[in-house]
C-alpha positions as CSV (number, residue, x, y, z in Angstrom):
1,X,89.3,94.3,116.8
2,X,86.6,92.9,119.6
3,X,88.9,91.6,121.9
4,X,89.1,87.3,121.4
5,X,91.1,85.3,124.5
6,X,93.2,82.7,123.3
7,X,90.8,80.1,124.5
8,X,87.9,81.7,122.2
9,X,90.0,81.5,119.3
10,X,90.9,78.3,119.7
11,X,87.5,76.8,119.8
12,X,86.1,79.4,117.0
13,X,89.1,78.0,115.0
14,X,88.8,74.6,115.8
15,X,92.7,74.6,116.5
16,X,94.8,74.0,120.1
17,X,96.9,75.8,122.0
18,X,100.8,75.7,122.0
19,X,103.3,76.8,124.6
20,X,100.6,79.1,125.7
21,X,100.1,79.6,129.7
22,X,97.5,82.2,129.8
23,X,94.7,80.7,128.0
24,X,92.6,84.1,128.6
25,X,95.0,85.8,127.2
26,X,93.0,88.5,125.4
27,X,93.8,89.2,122.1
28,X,92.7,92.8,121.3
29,X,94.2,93.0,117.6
30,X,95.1,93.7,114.7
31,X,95.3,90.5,112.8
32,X,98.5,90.7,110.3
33,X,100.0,88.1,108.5
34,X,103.4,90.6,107.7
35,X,105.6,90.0,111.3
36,X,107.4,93.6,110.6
37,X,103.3,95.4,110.7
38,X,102.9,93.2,114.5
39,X,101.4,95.8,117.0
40,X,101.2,94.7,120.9
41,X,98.0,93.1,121.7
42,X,97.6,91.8,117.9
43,X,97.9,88.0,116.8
44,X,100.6,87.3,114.0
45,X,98.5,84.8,111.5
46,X,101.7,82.3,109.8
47,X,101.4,81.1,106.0
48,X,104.0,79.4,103.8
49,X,104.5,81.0,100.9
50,X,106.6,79.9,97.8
51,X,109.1,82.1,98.6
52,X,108.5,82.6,102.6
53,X,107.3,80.7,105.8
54,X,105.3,82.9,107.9
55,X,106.4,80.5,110.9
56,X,110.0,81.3,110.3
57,X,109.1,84.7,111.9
58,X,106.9,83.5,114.6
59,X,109.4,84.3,117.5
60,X,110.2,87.9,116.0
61,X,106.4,88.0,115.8
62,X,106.0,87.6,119.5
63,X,109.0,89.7,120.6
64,X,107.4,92.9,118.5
65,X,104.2,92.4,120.9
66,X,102.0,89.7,119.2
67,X,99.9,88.0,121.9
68,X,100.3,85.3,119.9
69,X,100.9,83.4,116.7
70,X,98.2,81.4,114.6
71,X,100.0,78.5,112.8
72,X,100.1,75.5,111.4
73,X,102.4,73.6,113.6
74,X,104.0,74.5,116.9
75,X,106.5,77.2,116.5
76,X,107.9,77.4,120.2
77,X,106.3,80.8,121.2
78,X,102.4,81.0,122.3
79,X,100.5,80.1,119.5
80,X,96.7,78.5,118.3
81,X,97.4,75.6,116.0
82,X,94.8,74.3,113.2
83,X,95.1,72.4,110.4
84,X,94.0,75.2,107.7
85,X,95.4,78.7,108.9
86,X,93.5,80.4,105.7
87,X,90.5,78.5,106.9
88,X,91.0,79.6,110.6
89,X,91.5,83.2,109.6
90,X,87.7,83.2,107.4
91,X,86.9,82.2,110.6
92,X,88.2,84.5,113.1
93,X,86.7,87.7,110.4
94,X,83.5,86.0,110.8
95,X,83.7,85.7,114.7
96,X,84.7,89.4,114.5
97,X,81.4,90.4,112.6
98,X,79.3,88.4,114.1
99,X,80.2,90.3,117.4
100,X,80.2,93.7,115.7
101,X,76.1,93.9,116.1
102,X,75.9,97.3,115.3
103,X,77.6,97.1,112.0
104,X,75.8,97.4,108.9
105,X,78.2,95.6,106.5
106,X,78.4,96.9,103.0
107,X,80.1,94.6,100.0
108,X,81.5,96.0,96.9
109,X,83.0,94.1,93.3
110,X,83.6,95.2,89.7
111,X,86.2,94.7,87.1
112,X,87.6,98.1,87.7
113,X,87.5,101.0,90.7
114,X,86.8,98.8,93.3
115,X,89.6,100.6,95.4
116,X,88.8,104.1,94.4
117,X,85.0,103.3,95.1
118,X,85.4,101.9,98.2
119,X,87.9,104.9,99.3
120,X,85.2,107.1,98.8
121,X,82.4,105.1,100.3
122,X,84.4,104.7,103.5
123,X,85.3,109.1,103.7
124,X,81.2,109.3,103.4
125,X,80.1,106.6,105.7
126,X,82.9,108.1,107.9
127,X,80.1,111.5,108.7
128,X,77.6,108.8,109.8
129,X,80.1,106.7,112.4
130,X,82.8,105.0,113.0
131,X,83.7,103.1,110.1
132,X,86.3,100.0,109.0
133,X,87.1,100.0,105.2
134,X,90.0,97.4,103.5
135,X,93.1,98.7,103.5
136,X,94.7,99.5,100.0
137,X,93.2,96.4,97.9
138,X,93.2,93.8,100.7
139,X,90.0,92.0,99.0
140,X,91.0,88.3,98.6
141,X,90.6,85.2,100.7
142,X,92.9,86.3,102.9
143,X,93.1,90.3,103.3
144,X,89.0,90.3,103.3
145,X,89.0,88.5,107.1
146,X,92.0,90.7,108.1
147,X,89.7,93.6,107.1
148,X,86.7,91.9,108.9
149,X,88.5,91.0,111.9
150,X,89.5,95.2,112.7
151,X,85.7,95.6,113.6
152,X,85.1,97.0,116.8
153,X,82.2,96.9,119.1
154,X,81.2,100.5,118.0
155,X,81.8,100.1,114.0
156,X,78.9,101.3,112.7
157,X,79.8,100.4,109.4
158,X,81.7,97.9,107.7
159,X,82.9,98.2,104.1
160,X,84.7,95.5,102.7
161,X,86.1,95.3,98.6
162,X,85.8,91.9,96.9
163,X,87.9,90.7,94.0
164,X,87.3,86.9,92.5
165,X,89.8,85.6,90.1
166,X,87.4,82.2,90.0
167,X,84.1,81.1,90.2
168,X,82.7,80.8,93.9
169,X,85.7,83.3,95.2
170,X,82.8,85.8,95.9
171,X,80.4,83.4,97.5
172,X,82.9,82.4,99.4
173,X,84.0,85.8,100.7
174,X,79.5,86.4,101.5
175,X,80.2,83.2,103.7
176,X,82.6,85.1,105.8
177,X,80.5,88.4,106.3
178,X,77.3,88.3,104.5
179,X,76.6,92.2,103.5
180,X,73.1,93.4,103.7
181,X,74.1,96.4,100.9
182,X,75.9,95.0,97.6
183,X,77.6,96.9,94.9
184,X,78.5,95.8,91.7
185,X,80.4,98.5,89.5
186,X,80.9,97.0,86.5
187,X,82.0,94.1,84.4
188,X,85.1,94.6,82.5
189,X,88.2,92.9,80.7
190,X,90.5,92.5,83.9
191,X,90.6,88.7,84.1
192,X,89.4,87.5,80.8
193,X,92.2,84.7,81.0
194,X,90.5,83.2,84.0
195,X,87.2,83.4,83.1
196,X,87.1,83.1,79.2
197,X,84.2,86.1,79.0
198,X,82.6,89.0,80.3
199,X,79.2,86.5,80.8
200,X,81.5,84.5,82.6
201,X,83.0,87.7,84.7
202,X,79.6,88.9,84.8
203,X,79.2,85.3,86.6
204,X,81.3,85.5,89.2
205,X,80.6,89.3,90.2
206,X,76.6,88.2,90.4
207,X,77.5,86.1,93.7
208,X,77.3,89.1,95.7
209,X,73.9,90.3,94.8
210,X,72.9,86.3,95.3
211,X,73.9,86.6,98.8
212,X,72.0,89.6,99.9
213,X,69.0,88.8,102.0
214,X,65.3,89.9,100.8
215,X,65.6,92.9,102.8
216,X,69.1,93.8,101.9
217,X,69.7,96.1,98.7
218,X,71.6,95.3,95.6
219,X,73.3,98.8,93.8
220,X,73.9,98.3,90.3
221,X,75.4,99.8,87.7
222,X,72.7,100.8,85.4
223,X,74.8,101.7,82.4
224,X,76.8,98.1,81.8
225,X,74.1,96.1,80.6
226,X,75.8,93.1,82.3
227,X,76.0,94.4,85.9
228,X,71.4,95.9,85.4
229,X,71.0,92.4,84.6
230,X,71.8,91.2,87.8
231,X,68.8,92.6,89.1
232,X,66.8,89.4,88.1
233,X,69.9,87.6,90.7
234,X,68.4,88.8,93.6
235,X,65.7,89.0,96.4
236,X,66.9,92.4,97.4
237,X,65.3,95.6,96.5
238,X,67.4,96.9,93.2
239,X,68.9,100.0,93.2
240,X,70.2,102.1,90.1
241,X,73.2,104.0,89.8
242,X,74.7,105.5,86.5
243,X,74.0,108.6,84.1
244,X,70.7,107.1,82.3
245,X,67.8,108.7,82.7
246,X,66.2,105.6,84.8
247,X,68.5,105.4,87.0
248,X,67.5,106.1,90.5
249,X,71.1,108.2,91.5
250,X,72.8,109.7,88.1
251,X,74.5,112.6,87.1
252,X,73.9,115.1,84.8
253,X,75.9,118.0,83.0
254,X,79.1,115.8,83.4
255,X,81.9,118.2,82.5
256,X,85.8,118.6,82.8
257,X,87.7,121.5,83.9
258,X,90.9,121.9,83.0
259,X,93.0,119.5,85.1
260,X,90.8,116.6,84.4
261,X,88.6,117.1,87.5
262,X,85.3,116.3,87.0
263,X,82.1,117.9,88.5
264,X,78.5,117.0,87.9
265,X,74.6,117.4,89.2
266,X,73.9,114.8,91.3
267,X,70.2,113.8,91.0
268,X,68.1,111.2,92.6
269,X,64.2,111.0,94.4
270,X,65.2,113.2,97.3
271,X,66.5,116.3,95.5
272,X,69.9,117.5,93.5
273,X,73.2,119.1,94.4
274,X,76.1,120.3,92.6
275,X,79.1,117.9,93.3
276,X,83.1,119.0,91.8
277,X,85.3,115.7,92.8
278,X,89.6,116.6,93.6
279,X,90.0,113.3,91.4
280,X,91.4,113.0,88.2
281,X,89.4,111.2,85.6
282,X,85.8,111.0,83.9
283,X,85.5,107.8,85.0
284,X,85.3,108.9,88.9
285,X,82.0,110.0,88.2
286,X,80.7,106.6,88.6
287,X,82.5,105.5,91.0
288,X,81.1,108.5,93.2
289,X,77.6,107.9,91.9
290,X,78.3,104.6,93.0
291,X,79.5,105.4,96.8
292,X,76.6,108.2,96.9
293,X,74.2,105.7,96.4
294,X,75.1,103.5,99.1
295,X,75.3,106.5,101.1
296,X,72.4,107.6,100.6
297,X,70.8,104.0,101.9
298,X,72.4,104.3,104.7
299,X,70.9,107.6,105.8
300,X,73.7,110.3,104.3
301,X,71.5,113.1,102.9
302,X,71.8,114.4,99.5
303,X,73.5,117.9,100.1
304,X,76.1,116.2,102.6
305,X,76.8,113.3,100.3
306,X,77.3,116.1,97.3
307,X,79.4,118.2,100.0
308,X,81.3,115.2,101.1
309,X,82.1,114.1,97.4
310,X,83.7,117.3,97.1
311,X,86.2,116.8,99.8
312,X,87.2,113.1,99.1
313,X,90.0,112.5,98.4
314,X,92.4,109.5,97.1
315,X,93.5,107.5,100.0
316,X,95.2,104.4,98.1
317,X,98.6,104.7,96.4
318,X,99.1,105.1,92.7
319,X,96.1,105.2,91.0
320,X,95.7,108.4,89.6
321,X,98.0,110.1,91.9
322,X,98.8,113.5,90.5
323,X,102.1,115.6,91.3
324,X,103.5,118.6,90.2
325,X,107.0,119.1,89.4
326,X,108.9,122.5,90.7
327,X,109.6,122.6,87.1
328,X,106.0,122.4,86.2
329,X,106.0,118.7,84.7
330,X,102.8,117.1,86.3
331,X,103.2,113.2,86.8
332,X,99.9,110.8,86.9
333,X,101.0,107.7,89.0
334,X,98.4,105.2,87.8
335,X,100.1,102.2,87.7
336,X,98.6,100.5,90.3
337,X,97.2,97.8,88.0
338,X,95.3,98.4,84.5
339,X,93.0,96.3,82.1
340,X,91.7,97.7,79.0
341,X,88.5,99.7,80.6
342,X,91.0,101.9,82.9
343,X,93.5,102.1,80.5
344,X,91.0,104.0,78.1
345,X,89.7,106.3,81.5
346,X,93.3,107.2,82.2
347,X,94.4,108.3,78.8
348,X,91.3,110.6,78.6
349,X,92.1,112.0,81.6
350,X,95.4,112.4,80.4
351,X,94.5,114.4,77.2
352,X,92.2,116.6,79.1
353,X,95.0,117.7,81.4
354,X,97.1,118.1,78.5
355,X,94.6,120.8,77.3
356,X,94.1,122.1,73.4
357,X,95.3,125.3,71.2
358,X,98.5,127.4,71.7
359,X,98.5,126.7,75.7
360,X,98.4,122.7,74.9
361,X,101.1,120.5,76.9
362,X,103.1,117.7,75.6
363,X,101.5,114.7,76.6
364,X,103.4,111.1,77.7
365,X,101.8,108.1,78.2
366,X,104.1,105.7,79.6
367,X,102.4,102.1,79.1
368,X,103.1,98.4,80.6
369,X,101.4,95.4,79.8
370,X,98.3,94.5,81.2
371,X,97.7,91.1,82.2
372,X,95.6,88.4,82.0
373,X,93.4,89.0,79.4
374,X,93.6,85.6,77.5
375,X,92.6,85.1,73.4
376,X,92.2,88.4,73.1
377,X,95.5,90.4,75.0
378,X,97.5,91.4,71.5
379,X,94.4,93.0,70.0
380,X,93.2,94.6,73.0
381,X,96.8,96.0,73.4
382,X,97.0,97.1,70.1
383,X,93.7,99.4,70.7
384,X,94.9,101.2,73.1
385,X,98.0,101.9,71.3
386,X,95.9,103.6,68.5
387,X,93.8,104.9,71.1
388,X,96.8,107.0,72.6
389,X,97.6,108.7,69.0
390,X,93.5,109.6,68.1
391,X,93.3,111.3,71.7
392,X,96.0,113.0,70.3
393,X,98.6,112.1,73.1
394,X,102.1,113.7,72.4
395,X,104.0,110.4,72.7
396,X,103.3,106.7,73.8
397,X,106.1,105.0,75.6
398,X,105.3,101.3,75.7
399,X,107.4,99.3,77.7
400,X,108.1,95.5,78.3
401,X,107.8,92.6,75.7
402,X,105.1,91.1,73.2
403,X,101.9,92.7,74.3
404,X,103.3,96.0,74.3
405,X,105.1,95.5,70.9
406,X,101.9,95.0,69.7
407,X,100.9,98.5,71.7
408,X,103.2,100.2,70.1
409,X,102.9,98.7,66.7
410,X,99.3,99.9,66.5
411,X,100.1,103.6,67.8
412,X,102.5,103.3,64.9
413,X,100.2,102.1,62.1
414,X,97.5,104.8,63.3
415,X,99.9,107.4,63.3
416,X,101.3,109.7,60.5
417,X,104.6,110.1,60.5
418,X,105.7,107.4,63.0
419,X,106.8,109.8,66.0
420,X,104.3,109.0,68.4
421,X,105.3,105.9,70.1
422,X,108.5,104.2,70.9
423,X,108.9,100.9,72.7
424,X,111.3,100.3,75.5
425,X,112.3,97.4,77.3
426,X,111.7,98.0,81.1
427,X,111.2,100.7,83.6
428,X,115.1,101.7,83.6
429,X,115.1,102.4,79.9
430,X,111.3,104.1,80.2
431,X,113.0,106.4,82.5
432,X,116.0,107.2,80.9
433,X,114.1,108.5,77.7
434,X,112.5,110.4,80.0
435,X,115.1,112.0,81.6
436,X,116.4,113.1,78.1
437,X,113.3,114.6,77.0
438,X,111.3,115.8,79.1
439,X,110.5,119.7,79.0
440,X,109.4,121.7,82.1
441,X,105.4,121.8,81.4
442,X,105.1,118.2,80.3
443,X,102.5,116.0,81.5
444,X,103.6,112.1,82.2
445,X,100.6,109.4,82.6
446,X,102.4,106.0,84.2
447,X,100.2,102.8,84.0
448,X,100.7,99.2,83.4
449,X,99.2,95.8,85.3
450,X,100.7,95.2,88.9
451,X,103.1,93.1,87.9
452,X,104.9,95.2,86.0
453,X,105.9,97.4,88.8
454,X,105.7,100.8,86.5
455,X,105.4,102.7,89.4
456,X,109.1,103.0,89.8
457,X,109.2,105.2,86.5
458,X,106.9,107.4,88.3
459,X,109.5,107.8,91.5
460,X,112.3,108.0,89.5
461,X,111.0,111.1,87.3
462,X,109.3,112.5,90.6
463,X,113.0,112.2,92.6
464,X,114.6,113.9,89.8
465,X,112.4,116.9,89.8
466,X,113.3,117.0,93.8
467,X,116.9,117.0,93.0
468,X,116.9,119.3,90.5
């Protein structure tokens, strides 16, 4: 962070100073708003929760090094009072920014792969200069100024994730740090409950290529016929990513080797080169057409791009997070989040890794509920229970309540003899059928919405395999 004194964020904030006596105090960062991630030099930013009061932890905040404490009343240790602290924070980021001139800032949205897009983006940018990315999927109102406020005076490039769960979330978040390079990825199901369409998804996501100044440049998706028309939403100079054959960066001769890693030609106006990703999943080609493209604005050349591709790697936890047993079964931790689009990705990937003919692995897929999908959750659930048994996936375990009944019940009426799925009530009894069947060679896929916290399946099953 560009060092702020106490003073200076006071009067960017609009807020005053409490039991501070060192008004030039300098804060020199980071920003948290967790008291137990508090590094000396950093300021402790206080919220009330409906569960937890940031300003309960003020004191604590200060003792582990925090220069100070932004809150909403006085707390009794050094702190910057205003009236809004989620306000004051938007504005601190954009202080940050504004001071980081040599920054080119880069905005990304889409319904799914923001994260994994963005994790690439940042290891390419990273050749080019120093670079700040947002941490994990730190992309609402309040982790998207904690990732603008880590700017330092020689960032070079700033690349910052936006998700919207309303209308005017993004336009909001272009307020903050206006980008001069936007990427939208796609427009998908995640969300349907809050917005009531992909038009009105397709909406939302459009405020970032709104916001782009005439000389900025707007990278598009050129296969989602939602996300190419966007390019009549802005004054900046359009650029195509995607495998058709208009598309300025595309791949060709997508193919699959035998784990699921995919490799491809990357082509565009300033030559080709061969590109093999260490990610799991077809639908990482995009996503690294997608980060290529931006690269390639800003100045990454086509072979180091390609060479760089080929040694990203995944740098956010459980989304498509492979690991081998020393019993040879192979667990894929994607249970991160999910909606209907990544649901379908991962269980391709999963019957590619599971292979065909005499040398084919058993297959699980171990399914939660996704959320938020509105009118049409049940049926969307239902497909990609009958999805799991025509990809020929060994066995679906869907776990949790209604929705994935209605998984289940589908995998059960496209199936032939009624031994492909099973439904379970929670993680604990997921895993426990696991523990009772599976076979040294077996390859688990673990995936569900947030919420449902499937990721514990994948621990359990992966701390077994240790003890044994």
């Amino acid at each position: 962070m560009i060092a702020l004194t106490l003073a200076e964020l006071a009067a960017l904030t609009g807020g005053e100073l409490s039991e501070v006596t060192d008004p030039q105090a300098l804060v020199t960062g980071p920003v948290v708003i967790d008291s137990r991630k508090v590094e000396p030099g950093g300021l402790f930013a206080a919220f009330r929760g409906e569960q937890v009061d940031g300003h309960d932890y003020a004191a604590r905040a200060v003792a582990a090094g925090a220069v100070a404490v932004l809150a909403e009343r006085p707390v009794g240790v050094p702190a910057v009072v205003v009236a809004d602290a989620q306000r004051a924070l938007g504005l601190l980021g954009r202080a940050v920014v504004e001071r980081a001139k040599e920054a080119r800032l880069v905005a990304l949205t889409g319904s799914a792969g923001k994260t994994s897009t963005k994790d690439l983006l940042a290891q390419l940018l990273a050749r080019l200069g120093p670079t700040v990315a947002t941490q994990g999927s730190l992309n609402n109102e309040l982790g998207f100024p904690l990732t603008a406020a880590r700017a330092a005076e020689d960032t070079r490039f700033l690349v910052l994730e936006m998700g919207a769960r309303h209308r005017g979330d993004i336009a909001y978040l272009c307020e903050l740090a206006r980008p001069s390079i936007g990427l939208v990825l796609n427009v998908g199901s995640a969300h349907l409950g809050e917005f009531g369409s992909k038009e009105g998804i397709a909406q939302a996501k459009g405020e970032l290529v709104e916001s782009l100044p005439e000389d900025g440049v707007a990278v598009l998706n050129g296969d989602d016929p939602l996300v190419r028309a966007m390019a009549s939403r802005t004054r900046a100079r359009v650029v195509l990513f995607g495998e058709r054959p208009d598309a300025d960066v595309r791949a060709q001769d997508v193919r699959l080797d035998s784990t699921g890693r995919p490799s491809f030609t990357l082509t565009t106006p300033a030559g080709s080169a061969p590109v093999r990703l260490r990610l799991y999943g077809e639908h990482h080609v995009s996503n690294a057409l997608a980060a290529a493209a931006v690269a390639m604005e800003l100045g990454l050349s086509v072979d180091d791009t390609a060479a760089a591709l080929g040694e990203a790697g995944a740098l956010s936890r459980w989304r498509m997070e492979v690991v081998d047993r020393a019993d040879g079964v192979t667990v894929v931790n994607d249970a991160y989040n999910a909606n209907p689009e990544s649901m379908r990705a991962a269980l391709r990937a999963l019957a590619t890794m599971g292979g065909r003919g005499p040398e084919r692995r058993r297959t699980w897929a171990v399914l939660g509920e996704m959320r938020e999908l509105g009118g049409d959750s049940l049926d969307e659930h239902d497909a990609i229970g009958r999805l799991a048994v025509r990809l020929d996936v060994t066995k679906l375990v869907a776990v949790g309540g209604r929705e994935a009944a209605h998984m289940e019940l589908g995998a059960r009426n496209e199936g032939s003899w009624g031994e492909e799925s099973v439904l379970v009530s929670d993680a604990d009894a997921a895993v426990e059928l696991l523990r009772g069947q599976l076979r040294p060679g077996d390859v688990v896929l673990v995936k569900a919405s947030r919420s449902v916290g499937l990721e514990r399946v994948a621990e359990a099953i992966l701390a077994d395999g240790a003890a044994r």
